[in-house]
Backbone as a chain_set.jsonl record, in Angstrom:
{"seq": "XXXXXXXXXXXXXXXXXXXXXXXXXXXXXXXXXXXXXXXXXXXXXXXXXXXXXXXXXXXXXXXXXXXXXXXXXXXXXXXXXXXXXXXXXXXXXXXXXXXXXXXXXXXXXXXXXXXXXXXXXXXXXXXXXXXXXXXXXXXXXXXXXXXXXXXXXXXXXXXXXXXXXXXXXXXXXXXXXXXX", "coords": {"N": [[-13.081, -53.492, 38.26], [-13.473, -54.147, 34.827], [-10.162, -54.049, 32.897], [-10.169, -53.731, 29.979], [-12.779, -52.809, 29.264], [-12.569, -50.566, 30.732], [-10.808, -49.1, 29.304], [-11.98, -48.947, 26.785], [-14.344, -46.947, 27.416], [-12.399, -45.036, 27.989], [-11.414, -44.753, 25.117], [-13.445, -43.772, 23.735], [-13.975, -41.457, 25.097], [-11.917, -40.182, 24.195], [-12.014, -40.372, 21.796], [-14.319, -40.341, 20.385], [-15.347, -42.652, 19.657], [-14.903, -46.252, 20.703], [-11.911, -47.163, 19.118], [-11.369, -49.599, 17.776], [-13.689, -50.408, 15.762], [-13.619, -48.004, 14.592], [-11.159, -48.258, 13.057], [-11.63, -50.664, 11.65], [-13.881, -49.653, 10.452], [-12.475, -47.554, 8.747], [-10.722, -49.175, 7.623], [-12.271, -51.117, 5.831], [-13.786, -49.208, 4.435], [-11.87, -48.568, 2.338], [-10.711, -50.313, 1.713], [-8.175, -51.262, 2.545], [-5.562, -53.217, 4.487], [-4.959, -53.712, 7.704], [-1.905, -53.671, 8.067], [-1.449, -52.094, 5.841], [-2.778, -49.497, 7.003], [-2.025, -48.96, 9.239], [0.85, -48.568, 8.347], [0.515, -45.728, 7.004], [-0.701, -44.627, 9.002], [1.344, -44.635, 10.495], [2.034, -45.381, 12.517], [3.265, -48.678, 14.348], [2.132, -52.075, 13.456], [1.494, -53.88, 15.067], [1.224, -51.798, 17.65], [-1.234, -50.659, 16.91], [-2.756, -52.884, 16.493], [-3.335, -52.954, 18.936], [-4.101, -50.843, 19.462], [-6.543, -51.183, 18.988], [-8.085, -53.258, 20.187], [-7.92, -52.262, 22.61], [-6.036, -52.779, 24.671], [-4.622, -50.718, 24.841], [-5.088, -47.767, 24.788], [-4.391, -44.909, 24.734], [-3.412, -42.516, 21.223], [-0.394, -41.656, 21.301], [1.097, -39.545, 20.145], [0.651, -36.809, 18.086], [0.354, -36.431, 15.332], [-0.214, -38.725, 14.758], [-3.09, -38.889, 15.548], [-3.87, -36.677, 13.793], [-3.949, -37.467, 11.216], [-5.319, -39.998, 11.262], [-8.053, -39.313, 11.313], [-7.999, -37.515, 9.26], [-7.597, -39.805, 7.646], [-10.128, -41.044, 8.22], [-12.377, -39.366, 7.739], [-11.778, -39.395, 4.789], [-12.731, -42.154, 4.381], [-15.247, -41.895, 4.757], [-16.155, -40.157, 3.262], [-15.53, -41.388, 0.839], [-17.375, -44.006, 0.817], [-19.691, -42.345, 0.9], [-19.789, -41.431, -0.994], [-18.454, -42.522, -3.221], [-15.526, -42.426, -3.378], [-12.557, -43.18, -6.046], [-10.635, -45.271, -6.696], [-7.783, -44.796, -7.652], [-7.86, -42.335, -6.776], [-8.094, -42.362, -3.955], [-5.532, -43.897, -3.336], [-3.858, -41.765, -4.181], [-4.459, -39.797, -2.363], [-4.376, -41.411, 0.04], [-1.626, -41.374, 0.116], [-0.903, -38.391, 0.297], [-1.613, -38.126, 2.985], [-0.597, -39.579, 4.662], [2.267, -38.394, 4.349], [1.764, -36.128, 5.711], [2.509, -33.73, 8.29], [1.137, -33.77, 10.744], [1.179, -30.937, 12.38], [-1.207, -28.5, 12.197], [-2.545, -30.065, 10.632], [-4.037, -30.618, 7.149], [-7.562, -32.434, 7.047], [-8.817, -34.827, 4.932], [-8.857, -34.448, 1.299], [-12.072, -31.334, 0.824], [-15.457, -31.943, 0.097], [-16.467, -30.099, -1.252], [-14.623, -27.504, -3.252], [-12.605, -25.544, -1.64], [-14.045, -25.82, 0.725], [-14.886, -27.46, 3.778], [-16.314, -30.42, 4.548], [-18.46, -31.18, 6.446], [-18.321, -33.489, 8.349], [-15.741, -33.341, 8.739], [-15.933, -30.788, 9.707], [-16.86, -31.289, 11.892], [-15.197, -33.411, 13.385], [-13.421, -30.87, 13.951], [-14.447, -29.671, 15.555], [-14.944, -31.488, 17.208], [-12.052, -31.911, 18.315], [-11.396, -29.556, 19.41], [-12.893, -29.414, 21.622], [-11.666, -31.622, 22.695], [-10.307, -31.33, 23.775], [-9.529, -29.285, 25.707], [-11.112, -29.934, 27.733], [-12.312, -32.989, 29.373], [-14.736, -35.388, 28.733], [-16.626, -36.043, 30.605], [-16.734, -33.604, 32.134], [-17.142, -31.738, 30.293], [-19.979, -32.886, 29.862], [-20.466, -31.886, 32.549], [-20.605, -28.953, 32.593], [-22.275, -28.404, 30.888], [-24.869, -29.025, 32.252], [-24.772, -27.217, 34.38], [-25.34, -24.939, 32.633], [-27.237, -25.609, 31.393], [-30.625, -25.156, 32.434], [-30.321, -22.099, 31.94], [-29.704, -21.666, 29.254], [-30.143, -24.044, 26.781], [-30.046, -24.48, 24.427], [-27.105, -24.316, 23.844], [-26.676, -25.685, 26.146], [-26.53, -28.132, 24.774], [-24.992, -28.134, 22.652], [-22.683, -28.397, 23.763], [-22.684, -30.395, 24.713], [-23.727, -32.497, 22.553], [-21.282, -32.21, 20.734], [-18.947, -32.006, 22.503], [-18.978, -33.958, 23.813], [-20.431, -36.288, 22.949], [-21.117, -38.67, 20.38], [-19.054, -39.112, 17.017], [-21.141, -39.467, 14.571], [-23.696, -38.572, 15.645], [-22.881, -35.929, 15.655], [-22.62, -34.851, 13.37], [-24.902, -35.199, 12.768], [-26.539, -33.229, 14.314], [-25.246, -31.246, 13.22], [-25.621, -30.844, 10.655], [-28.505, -30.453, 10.717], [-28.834, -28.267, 11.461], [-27.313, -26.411, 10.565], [-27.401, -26.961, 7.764], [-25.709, -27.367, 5.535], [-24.938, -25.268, 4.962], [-23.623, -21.912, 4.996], [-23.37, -20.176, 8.461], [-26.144, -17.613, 9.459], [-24.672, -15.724, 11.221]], "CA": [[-13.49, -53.039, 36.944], [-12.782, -54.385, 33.505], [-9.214, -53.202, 31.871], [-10.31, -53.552, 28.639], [-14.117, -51.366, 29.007], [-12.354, -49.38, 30.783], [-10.199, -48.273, 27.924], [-12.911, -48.601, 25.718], [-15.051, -46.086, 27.769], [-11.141, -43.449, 27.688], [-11.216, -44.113, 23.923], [-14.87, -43.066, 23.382], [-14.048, -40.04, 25.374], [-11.039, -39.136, 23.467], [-12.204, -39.612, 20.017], [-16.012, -40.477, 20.212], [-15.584, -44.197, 19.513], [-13.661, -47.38, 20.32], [-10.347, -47.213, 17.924], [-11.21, -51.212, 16.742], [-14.766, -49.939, 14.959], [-13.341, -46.704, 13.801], [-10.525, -48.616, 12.529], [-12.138, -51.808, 11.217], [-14.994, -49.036, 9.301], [-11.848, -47.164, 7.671], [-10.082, -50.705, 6.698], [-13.546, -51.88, 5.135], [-14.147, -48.129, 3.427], [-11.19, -47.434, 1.588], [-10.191, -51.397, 1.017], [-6.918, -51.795, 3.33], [-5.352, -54.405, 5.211], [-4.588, -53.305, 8.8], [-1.043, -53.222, 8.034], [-1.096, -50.803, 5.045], [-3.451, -48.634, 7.753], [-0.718, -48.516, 10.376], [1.727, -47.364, 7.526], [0.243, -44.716, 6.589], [-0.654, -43.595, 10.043], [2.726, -43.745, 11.256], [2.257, -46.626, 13.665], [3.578, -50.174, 14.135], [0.858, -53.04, 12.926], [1.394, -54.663, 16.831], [0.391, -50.691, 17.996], [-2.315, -50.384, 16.265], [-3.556, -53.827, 17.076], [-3.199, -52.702, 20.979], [-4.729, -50.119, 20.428], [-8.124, -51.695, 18.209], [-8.514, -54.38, 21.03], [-8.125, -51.338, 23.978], [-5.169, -52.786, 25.288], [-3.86, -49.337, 24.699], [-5.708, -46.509, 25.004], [-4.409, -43.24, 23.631], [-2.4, -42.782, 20.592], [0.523, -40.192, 21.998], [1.429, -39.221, 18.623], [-0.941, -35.834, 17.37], [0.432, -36.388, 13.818], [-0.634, -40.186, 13.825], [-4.228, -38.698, 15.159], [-4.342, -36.0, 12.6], [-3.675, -38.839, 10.241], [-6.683, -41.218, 11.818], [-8.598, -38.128, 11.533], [-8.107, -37.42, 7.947], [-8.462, -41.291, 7.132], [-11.824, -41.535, 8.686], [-12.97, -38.414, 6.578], [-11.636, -39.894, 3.555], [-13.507, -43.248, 4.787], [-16.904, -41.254, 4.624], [-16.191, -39.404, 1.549], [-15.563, -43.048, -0.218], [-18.566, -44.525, 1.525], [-21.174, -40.968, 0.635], [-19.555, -40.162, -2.5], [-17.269, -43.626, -4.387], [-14.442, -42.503, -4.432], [-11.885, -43.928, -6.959], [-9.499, -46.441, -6.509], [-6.443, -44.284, -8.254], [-8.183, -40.958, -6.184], [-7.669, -43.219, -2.388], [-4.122, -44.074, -3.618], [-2.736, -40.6, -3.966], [-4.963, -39.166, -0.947], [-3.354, -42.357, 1.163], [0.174, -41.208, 0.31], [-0.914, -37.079, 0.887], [-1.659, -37.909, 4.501], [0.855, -40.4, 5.327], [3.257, -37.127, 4.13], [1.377, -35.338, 6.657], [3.455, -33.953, 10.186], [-0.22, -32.986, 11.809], [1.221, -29.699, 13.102], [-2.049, -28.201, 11.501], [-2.481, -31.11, 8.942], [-5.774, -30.433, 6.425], [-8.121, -33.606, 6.497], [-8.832, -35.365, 3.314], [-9.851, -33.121, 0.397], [-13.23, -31.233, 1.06], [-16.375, -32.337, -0.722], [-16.718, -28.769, -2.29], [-13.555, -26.637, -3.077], [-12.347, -24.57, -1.035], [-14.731, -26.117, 1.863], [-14.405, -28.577, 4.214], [-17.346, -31.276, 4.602], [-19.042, -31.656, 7.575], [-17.645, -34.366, 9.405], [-14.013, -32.515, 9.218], [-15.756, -29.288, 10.468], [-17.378, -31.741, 13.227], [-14.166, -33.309, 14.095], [-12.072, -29.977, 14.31], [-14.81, -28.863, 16.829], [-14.691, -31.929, 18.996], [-11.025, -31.985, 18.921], [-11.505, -27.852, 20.373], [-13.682, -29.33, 22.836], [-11.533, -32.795, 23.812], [-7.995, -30.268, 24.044], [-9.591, -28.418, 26.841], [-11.931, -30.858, 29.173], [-12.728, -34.668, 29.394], [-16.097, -35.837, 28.157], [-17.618, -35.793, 32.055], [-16.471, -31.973, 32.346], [-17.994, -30.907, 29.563], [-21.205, -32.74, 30.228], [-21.177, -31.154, 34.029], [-20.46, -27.865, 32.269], [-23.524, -28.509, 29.89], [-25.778, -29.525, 33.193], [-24.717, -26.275, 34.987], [-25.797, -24.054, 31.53], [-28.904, -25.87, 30.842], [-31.278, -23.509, 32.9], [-30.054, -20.693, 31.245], [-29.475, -21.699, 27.83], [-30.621, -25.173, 26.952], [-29.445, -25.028, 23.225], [-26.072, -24.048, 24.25], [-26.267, -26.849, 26.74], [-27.181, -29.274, 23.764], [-24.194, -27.759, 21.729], [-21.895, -28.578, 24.712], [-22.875, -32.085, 25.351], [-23.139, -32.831, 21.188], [-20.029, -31.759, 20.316], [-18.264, -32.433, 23.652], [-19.257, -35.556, 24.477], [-21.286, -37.376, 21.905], [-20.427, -39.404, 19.115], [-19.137, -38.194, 15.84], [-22.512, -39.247, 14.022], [-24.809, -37.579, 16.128], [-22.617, -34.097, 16.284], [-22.19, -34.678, 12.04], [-26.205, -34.953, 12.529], [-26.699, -31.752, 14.652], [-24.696, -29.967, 12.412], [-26.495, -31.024, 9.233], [-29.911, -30.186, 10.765], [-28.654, -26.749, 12.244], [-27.187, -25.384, 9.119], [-27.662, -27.655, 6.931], [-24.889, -27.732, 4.827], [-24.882, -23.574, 4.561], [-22.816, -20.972, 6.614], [-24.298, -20.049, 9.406], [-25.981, -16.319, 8.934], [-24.196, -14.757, 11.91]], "C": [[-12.589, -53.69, 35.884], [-11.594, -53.617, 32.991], [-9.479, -52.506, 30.752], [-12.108, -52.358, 28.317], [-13.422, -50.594, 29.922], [-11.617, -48.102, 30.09], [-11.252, -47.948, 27.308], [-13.366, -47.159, 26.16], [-13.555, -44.292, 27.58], [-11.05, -43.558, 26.313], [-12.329, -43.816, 23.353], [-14.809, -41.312, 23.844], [-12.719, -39.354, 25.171], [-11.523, -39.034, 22.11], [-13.598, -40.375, 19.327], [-16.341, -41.714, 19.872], [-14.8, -44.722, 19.853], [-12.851, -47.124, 19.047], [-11.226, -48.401, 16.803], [-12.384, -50.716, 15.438], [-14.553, -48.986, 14.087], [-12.25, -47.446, 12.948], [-10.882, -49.903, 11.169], [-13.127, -50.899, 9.82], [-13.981, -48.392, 8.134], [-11.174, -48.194, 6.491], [-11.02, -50.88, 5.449], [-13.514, -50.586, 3.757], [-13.458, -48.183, 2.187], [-10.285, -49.042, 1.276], [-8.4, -51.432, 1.396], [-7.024, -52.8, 4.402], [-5.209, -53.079, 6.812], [-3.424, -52.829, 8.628], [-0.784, -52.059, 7.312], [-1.87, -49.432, 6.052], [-2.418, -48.268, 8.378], [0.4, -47.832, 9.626], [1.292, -46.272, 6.94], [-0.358, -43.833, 7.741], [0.654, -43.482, 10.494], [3.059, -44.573, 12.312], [2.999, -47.832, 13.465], [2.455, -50.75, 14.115], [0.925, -53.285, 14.495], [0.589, -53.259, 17.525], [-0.609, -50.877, 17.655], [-3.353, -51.37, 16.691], [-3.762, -53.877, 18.336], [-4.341, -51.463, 21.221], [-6.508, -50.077, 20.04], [-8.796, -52.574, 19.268], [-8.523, -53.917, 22.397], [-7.661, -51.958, 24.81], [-4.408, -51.657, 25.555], [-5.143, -48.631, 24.827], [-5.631, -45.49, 24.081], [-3.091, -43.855, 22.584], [-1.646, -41.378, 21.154], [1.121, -39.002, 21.179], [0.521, -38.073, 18.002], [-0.628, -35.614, 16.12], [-0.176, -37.521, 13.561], [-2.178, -39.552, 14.279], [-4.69, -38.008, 14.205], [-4.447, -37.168, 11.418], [-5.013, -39.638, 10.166], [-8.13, -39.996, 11.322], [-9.266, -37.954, 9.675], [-8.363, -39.179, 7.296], [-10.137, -41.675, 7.356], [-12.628, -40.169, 7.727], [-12.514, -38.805, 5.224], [-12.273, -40.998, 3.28], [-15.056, -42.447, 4.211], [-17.279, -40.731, 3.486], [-16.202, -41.034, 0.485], [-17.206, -43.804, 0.186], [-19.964, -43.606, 0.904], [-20.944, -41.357, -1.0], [-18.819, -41.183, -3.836], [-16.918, -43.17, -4.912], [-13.273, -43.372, -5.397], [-11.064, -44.405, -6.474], [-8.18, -45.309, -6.54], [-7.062, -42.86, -6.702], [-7.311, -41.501, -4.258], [-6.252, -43.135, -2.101], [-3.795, -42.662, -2.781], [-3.055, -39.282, -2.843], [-4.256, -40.292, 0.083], [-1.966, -41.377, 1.644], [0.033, -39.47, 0.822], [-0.917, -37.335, 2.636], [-0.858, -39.12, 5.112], [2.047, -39.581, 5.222], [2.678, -36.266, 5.617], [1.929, -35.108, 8.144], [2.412, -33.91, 10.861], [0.096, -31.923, 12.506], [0.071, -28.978, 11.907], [-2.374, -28.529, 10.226], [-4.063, -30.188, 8.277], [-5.938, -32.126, 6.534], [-7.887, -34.016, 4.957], [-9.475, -34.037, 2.538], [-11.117, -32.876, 1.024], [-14.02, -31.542, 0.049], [-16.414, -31.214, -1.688], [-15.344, -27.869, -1.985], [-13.859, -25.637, -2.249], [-13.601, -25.155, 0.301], [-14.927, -27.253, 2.366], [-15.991, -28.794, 4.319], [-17.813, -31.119, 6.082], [-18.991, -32.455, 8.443], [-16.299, -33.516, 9.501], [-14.399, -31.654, 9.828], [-16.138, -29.92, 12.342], [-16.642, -32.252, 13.952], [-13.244, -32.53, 14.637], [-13.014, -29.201, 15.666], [-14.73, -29.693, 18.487], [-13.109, -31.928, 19.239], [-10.872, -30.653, 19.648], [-11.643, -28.614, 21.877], [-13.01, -30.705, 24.008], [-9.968, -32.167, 24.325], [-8.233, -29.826, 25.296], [-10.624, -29.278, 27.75], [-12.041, -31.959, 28.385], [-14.293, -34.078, 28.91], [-16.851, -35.166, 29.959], [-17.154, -34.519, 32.728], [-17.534, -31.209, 31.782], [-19.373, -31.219, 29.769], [-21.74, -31.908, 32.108], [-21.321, -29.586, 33.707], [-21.937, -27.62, 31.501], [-24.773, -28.617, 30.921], [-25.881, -28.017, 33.736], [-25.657, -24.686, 33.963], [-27.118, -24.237, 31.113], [-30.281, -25.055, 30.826], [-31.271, -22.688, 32.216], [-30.538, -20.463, 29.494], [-29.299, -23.496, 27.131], [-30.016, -25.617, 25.366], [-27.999, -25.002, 23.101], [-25.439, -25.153, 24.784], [-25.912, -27.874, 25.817], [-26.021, -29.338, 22.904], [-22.926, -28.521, 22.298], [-21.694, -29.945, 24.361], [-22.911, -33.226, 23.988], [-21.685, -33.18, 21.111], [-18.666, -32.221, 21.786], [-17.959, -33.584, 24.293], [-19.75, -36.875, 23.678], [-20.361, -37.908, 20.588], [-20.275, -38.723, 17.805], [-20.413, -38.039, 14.745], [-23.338, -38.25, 14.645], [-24.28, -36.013, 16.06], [-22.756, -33.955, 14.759], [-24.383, -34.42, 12.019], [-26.804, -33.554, 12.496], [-26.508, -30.815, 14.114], [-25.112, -29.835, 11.174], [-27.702, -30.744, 9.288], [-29.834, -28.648, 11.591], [-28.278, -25.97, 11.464], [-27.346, -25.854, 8.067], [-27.027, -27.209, 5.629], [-24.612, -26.419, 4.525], [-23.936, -23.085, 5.154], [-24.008, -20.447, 7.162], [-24.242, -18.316, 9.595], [-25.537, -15.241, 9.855], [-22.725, -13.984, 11.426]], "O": [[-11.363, -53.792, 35.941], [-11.863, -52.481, 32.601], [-9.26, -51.333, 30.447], [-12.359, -51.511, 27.461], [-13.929, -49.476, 29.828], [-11.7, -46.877, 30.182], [-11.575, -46.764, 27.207], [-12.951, -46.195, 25.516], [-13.725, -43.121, 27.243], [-10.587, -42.519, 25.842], [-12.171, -43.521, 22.169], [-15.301, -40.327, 23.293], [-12.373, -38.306, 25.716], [-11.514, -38.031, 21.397], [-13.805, -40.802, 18.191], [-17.532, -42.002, 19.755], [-13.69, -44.232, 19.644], [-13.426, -46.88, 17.987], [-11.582, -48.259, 15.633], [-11.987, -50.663, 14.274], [-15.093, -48.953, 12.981], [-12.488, -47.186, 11.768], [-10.412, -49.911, 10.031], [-13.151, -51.249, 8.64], [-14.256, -48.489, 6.939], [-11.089, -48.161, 5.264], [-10.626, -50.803, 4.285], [-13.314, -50.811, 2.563], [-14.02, -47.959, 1.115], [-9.237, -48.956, 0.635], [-7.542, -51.614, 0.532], [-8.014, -53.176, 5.029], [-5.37, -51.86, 6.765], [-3.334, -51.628, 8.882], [-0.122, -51.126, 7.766], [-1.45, -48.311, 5.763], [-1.858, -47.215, 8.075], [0.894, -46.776, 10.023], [2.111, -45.878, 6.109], [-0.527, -42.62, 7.616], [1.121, -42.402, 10.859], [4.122, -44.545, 12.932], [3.398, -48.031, 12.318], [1.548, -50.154, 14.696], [0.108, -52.594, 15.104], [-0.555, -53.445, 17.939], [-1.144, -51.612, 18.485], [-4.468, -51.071, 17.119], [-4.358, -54.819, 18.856], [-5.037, -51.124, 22.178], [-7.398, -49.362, 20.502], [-10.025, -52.641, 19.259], [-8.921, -54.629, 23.319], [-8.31, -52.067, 25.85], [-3.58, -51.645, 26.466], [-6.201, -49.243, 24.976], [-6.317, -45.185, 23.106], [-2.291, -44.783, 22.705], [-2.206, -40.304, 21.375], [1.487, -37.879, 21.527], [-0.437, -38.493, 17.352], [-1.192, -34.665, 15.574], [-0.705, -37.684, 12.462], [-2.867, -39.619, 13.261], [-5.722, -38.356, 13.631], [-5.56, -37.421, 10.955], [-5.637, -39.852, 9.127], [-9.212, -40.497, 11.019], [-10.351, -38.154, 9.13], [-9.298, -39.515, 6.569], [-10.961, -42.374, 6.766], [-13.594, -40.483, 7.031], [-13.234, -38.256, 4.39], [-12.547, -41.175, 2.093], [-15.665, -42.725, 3.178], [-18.341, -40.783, 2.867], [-16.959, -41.404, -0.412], [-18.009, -43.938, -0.738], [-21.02, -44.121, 0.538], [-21.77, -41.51, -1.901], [-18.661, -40.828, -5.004], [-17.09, -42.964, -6.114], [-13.405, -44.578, -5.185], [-10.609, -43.78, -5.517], [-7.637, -45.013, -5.475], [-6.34, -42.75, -5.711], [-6.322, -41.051, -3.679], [-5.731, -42.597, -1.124], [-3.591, -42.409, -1.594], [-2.385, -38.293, -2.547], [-3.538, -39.82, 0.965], [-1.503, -40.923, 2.69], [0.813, -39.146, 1.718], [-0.197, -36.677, 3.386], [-0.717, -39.224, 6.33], [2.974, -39.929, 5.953], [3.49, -35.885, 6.46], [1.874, -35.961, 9.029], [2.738, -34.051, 12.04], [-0.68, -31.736, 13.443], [0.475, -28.915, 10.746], [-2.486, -27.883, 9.184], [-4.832, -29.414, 8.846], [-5.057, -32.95, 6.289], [-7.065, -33.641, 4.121], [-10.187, -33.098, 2.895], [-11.564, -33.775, 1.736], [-13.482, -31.485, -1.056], [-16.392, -31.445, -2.897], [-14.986, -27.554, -0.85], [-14.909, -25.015, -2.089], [-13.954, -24.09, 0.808], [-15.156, -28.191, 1.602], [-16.821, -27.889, 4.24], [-16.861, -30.823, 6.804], [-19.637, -32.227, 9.466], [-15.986, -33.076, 10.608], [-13.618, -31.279, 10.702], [-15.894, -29.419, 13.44], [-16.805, -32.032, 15.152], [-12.414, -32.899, 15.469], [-12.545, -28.435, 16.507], [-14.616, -29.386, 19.674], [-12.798, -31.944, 20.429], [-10.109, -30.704, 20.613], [-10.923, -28.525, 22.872], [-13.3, -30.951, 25.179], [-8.995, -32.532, 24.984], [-7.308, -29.892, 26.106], [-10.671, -28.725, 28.849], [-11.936, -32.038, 27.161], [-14.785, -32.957, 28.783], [-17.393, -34.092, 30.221], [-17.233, -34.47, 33.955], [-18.39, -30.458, 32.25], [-20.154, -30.274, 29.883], [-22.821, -31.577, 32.594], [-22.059, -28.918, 34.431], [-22.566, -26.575, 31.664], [-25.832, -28.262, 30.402], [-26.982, -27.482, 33.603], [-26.319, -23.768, 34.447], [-27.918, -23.426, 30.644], [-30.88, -24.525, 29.89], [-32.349, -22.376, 31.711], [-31.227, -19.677, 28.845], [-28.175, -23.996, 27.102], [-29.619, -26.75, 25.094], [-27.556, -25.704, 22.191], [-24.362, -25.65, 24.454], [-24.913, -28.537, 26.099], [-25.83, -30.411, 22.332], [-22.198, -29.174, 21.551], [-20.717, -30.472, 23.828], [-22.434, -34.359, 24.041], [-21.12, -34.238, 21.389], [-17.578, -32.753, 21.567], [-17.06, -34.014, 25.015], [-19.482, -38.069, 23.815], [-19.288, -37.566, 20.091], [-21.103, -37.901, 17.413], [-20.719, -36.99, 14.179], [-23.604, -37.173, 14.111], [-25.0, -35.05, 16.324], [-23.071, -32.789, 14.52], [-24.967, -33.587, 11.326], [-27.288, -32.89, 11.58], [-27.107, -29.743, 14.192], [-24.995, -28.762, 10.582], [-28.313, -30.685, 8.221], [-30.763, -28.117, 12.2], [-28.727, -24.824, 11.456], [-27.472, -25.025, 7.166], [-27.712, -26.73, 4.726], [-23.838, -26.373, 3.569], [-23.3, -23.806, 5.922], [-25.141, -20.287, 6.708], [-23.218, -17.657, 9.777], [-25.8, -14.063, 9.612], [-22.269, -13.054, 12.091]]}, "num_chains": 1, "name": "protein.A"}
């Protein structure tokens, strides 16, 4: 087996994509070099490049993912919403301050409420803390029978990519609280 897909395939099922794409889409979003990326996650530029090309794998660091985390939601918010040049800046430097012992993402779209990709990342990180990707889908296989939307919730959120779970969750509540 390949080294390098086989990383790929352990960094899809830690954080729902290859690094290089997720990295390469925040670069592009929010108008950084690679290097200013790595400083403000917390990494070395050589890291970072190890770990875009899945010579590396995991980052070991759960302040530099909170970090990656909140960059890629600040990525989406610039991308949905253009944000400002000066606004990027002084959101850069907030989450490069950030320890990630229960960091906040980037600002939410609406005060006082987080956006929909942050609520969709804080559920797959629930779901990648406590099983692998091919857990949760055997867990989702075993439930199906029973409870098929449940299963669906599982295997979203558990396993699937951050688009499709940001989808699910936009066509399930659609942008509301949910009336339980």
């Amino acid at each position: 087996m390949d080294q390098i897909a086989y990383n790929l395939r352990q960094q899809i099922e830690l954080y729902g994509e290859p690094l290089g794409p997720l990295v390469r889409r925040i670069c592009d979003a929010l108008g950084l070099s690679q290097a200013r990326l790595a400083e403000t996650l917390g990494l070395s530029a050589p890291m970072l490049s190890q770990l875009m090309s899945a010579r590396r794998v995991k980052i070991g660091n759960p302040a530099v993912v909170s970090r990656l985390h909140a960059l890629d939601e600040l990525a989406a918010r610039a991308e949905s919403e253009g944000v400002r040049p000066d606004e990027i800046a002084v959101t850069l430097d907030e989450i490069r301050g950030t320890s990630g012992a229960f960091a906040k993402s980037a600002p939410p779209t609406t005060p006082g409420r987080a956006g929909p990709r942050a609520v969709v990342r804080e559920i797959q990180d629930l779901f990648r803390s406590v099983a692998a990707a091919d857990e949760v889908l055997r867990a989702a296989d075993l439930v199906a029978g029973e409870s098929p939307e449940l299963a669906e919730l599982m295997r979203t959120y558990g396993a699937g990519r951050t688009d499709e779970a940001v989808a699910h969750f936009e066509r399930h509540l659609g942008g509301s609280s949910h009336p339980r």
